[in-house]
N, C-alpha and C positions, 0 to 999 in steps of 0.2 A: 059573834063578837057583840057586847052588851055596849049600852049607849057612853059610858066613860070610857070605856076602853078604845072605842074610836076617837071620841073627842082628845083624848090623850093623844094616840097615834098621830091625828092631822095634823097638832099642834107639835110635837115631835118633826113632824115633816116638812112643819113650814119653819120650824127655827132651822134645823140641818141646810133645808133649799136655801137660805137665806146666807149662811155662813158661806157653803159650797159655790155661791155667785161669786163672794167676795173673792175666791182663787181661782175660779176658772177664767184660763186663759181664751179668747179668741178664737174661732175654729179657724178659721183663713189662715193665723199666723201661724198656729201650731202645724197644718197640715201642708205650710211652704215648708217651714222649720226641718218638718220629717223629709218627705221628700228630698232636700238639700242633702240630707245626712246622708239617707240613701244613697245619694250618687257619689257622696264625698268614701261612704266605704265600697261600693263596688267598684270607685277609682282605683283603690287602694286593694284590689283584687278578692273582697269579700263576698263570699255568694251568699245571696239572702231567700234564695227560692229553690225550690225541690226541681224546679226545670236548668236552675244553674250546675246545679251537683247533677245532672244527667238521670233524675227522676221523672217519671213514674219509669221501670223498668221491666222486660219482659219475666215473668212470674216465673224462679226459677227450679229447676226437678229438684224435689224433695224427698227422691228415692232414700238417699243416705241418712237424711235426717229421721223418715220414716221407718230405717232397719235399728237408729240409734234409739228412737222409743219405746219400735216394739222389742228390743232386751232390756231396758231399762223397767218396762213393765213387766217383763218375767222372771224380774229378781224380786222371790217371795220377803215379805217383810221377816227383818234377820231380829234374832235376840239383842245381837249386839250392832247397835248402826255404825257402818263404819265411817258416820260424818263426827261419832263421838271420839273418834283416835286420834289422840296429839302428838302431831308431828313436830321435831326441831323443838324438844321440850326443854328449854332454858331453866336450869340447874342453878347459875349465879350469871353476874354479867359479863356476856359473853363466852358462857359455857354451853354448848347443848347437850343431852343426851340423843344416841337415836334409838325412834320406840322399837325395833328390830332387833337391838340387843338385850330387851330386858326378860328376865327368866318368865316374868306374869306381869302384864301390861295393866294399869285402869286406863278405864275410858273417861273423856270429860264428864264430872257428874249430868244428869241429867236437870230439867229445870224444875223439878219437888227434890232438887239435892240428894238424891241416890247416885254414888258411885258404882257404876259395876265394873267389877272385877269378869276378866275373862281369862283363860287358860289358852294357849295357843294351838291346843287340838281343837277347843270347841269353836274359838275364832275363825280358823283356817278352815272347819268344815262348812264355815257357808261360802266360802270363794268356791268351794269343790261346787257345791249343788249351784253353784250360778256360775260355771264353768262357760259353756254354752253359752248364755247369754253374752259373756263379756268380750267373747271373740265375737258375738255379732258385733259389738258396740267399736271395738280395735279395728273392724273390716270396715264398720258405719264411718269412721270418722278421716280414713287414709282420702276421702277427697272435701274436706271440711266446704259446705255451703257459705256461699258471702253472704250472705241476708237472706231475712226473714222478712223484713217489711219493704215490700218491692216498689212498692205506693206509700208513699208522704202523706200525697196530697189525700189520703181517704184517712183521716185522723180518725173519723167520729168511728171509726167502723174497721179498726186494722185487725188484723193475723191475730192470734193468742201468741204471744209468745211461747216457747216450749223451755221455759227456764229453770223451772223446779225438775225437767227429766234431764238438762244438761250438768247443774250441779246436782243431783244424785251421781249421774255418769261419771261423773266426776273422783267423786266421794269412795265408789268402788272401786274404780283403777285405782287409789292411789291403796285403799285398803289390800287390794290384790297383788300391790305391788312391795307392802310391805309383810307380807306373807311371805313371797316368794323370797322377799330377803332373810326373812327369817329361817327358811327351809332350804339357804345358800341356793335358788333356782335364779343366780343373776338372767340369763334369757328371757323367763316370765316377766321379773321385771323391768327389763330395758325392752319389753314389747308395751308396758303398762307406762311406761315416762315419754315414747314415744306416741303413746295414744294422748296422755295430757297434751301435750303441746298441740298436737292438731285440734282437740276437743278447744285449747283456748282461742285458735282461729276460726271458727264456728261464727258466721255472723259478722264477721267484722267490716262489712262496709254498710252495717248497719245505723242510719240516721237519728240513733234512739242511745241514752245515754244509760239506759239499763241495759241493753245490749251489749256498751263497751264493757259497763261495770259486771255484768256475768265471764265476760272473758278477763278479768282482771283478777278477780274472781278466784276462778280455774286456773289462771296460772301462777296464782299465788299457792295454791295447792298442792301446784304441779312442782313448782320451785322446791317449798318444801320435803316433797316426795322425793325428789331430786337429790337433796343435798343429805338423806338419809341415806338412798342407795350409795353416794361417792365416800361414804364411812368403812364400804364395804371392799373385801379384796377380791382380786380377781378378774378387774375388769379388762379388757384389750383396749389398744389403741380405736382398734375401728370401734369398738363399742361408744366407747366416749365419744369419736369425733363426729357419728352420727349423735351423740347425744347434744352435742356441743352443737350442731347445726342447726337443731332443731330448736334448741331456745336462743340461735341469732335471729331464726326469720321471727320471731314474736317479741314486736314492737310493741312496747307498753307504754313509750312517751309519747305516744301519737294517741294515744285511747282519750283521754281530758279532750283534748282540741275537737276531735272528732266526733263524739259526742257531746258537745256543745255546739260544733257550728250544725249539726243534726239538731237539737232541740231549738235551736235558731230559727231554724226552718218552719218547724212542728209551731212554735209562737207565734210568728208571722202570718199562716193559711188560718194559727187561731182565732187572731186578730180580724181577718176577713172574714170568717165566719156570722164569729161574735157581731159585726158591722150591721150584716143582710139581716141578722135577725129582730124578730119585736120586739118591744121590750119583755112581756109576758114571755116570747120565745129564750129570749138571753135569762132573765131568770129562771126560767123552769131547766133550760141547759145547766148552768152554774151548779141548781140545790140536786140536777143527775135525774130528775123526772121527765114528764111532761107537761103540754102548758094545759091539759085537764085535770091536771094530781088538783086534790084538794090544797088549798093555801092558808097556811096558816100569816100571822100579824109579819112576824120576818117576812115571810114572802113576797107579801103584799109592798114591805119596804123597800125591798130587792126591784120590784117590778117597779114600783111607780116614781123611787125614788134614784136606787141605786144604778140603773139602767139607765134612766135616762139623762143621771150626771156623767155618767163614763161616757156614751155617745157622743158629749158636747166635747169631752175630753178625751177622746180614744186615740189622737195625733199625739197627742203630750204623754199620753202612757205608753203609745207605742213607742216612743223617743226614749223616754225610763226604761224600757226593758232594752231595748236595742244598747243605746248605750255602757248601761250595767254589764251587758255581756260580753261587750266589745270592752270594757275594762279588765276583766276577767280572761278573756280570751288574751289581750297583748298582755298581759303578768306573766302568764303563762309559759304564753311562747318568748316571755326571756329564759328560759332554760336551757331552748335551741341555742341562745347564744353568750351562753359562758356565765350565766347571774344563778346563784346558790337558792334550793330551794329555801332557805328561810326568809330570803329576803323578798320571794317570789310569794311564800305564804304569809307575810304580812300585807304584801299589797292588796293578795284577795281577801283576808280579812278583815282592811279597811274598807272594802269595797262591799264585802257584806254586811257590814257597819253601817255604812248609810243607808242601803237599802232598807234593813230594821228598822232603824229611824222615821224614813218617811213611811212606810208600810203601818209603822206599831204609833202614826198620829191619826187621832181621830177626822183632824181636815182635812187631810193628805191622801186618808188611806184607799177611801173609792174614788180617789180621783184615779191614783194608782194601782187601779181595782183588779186589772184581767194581770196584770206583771206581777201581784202577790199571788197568784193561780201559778203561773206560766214560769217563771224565772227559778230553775232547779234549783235545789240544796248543793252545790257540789263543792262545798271546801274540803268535806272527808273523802266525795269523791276522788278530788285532787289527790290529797294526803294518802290515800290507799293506792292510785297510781305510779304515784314516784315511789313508795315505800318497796311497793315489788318490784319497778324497774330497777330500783338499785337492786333488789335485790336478785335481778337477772343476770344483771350485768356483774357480781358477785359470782354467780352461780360459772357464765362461762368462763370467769377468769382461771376461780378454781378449777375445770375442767381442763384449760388450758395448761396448766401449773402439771397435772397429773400425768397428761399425755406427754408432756416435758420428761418428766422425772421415768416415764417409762423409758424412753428414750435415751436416756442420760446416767439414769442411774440414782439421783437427786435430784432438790429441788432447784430450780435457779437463783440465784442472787439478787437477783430484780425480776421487775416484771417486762424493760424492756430486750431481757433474751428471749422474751417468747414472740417478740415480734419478727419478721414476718411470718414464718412458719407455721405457728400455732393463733396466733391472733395479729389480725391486717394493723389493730393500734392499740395501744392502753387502753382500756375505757375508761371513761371520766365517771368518776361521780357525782352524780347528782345534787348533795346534799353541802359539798364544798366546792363544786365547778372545777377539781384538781383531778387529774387523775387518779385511782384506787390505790391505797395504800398497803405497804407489799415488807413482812419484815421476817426475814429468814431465823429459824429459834435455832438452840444450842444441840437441841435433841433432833436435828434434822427435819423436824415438821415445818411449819410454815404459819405466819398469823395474815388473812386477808382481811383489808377494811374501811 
């Protein structure tokens, strides 16, 4: 660094040190401030630590999850991926086709905008040659693992995830399921809808908010898959009503919460980390090096300046991120209680609104330095959450409706004749807090929505 380019930086440094006094708050005040807050949410039954949620836990057999990789790795790379096949393909509003009935299917174009076209012989011949494989994957998944990261508390150092071989897994079943419809083989695929639904309980008391959103994921997949096979004729009562049980036990309004009071946790051990270390250590963590990597002028501002403003103020950030998520979290959890998500998804996007604001100011913004790191993206999370839950909740009513109509002969008039027998209540939906809307046509089908 030449003799301007320093004199630059210092003086750079001392106007920012100069500005950044004028807001930083007190350490005394701000670290009674946090502390108070803290007790005022785990009054309020919030756990803030990986020892409250019953972590670190004993590391659990990963037999199953090691039979579900090793098929997933001996399905040879296919001509045709069956992640490019579009299921529940909307025709006009509120029309689908299913891709099961079409004479020659395309695949979603690829990302150089090549469509491929496939013929249903040359499609179906890669499920045959990864035959083997996918019943190891259907046997891997009948006792689905709760977690992968059994330890919180070792952030700096956790598990790989096995994400990209659970959606592949994914990806196959549903492709092999829509073979099997096409080749009228319902069996194969009510063994392929029943592996989805375990494959999205995979992980799920997993403290990591990519964890919930690969099972959300997958059973958005799976749903899909789903509502192609029930196009199809032939089903039995039993078939359905295992199928129907199988997407009651997969909770999908619980994934959001869960995966936030999980990254809750992961922020927090962040925040003590970040504490104990140097400054030189806190920055060379942050830029993902160490504190020997060569440093360039940023760096040097990170260490000498940006480090040691967030220290003085690492009570007052940790309070910004705490609180932000604890706004997020009660929006939320109005859903639990009767409030529509639109109203639920304005609150959190006023809430990621401020956040923006103080983040996107230059005086604010390292104050609030480790919560622009730490505080997830999750408004699409959200939106992709409830988007499948209703459309779960969709899935078994229809399911419901059908096992009815085997039964009966037709369809019901409402949806409260299928209570108790075929479903314990309406389900509500999400979207208007009313129960699902149910309106019998003239042609004897039925409109759910």
């Amino acid at each position: 660094m030449n003799r301007a380019a320093r004199l630059l930086l210092i003086a750079g440094i001392l106007v920012f040190i100069v500005g950044a006094l004028l807001i930083t708050s007190p350490g005394s005040r701000s670290r009674n401030a946090l502390a108070k807050y803290k007790a005022e949410l785990r009054a309020k039954g919030e756990k803030l630590s990986a020892e409250e949620l019953g972590y670190p836990r004993p590391p659990e057999s990963s037999s199953n999850l090691d039979l579900l990789i090793s098929g997933v790795n001996r399905i040879a790379l296919a001509q045709f991926d069956p992640s490019l096949l579009e299921l529940m393909h909307f025709s006009s509003a509120g029309r689908a086709e299913p891709a099961w009935t079409q004479p020659q299917f395309q695949l979603i174009p690829t990302w150089d905008g090549k469509a491929n076209a496939a013929t249903w012989e040359s499609f179906s011949a890669q499920f045959e040659m990864a035959a083997d494989a996918l019943q190891d994957i259907r046997v891997a998944v009948r006792v689905p693992p709760r977690y992968c990261f059994n330890d919180p508390t070792n952030f700096t150092n956790p598990p790989k995830g096995p994400f990209v071989q659970l959606r592949r897994a994914a990806q196959w079943l549903a492709g092999d399921a829509i073979v099997g419809l096409h080749a009228n083989q319902l069996g194969r695929t009510h063994a392929d809808v029943h592996a989805l639904t375990q494959l999205a309980q995979f992980h799920r008391e997993d403290l990591t908010l990519v964890s919930q959103m690969i099972r959300t994921a997958i059973a958005g997949l799976g749903l899909a898959t789903t509502w192609e096979a029930l196009q199809a004729k032939g089903w039995s009562e039993e078939n359905l009503a295992t199928m129907q049980r199988d997407w009651e036990a997969v909770d999908l309004a619980e994934v959001f919460e869960k995966g936030i009071v999980g990254e809750r946790v992961f922020g927090e051990a962040y925040f003590d980390y970040m504490r104990a270390l140097a400054p030189r250590q806190r920055a060379a963590s942050f830029r993902g090096g160490n504190a020997s990597s060569p440093r360039s002028a940023a760096d040097f501002f990170t260490e000498l300046v940006v480090m040691p403003l967030w220290a003085a103020n690492s009570e007052a950030d940790e309070m910004f991120y705490l609180r932000h998520l604890q706004t997020s979290l009660d929006a939320f959890r109005q859903l639990q209680r009767g409030t529509p998500w639109p109203v639920v998804s304005q609150q959190l996007n006023t809430n990621i609104a401020g956040i923006s604001a103080v983040l996107s100011n230059p005086l604010t913004r390292y104050r609030y330095f480790m919560s622009g790191v730490a505080l997830p993206n999750y408004m699409r999370a959200g939106s992709t959450c409830i988007r499948n839950e209703t459309q779960r909740r969709l899935t078994v009513t229809a399911i419901a409706l059908e096992r009815f109509r085997l039964r009966d002969g037709e369809f019901p008039t409402e949806l409260d004749a299928l209570v108790p027998q075929f479903l314990s209540a309406v389900p509500i939906d999400p979207m208007s807090a009313k129960p699902l809307r149910y309106q019998l046509n003239g042609d004897g089908s039925f409109t759910l929505y």
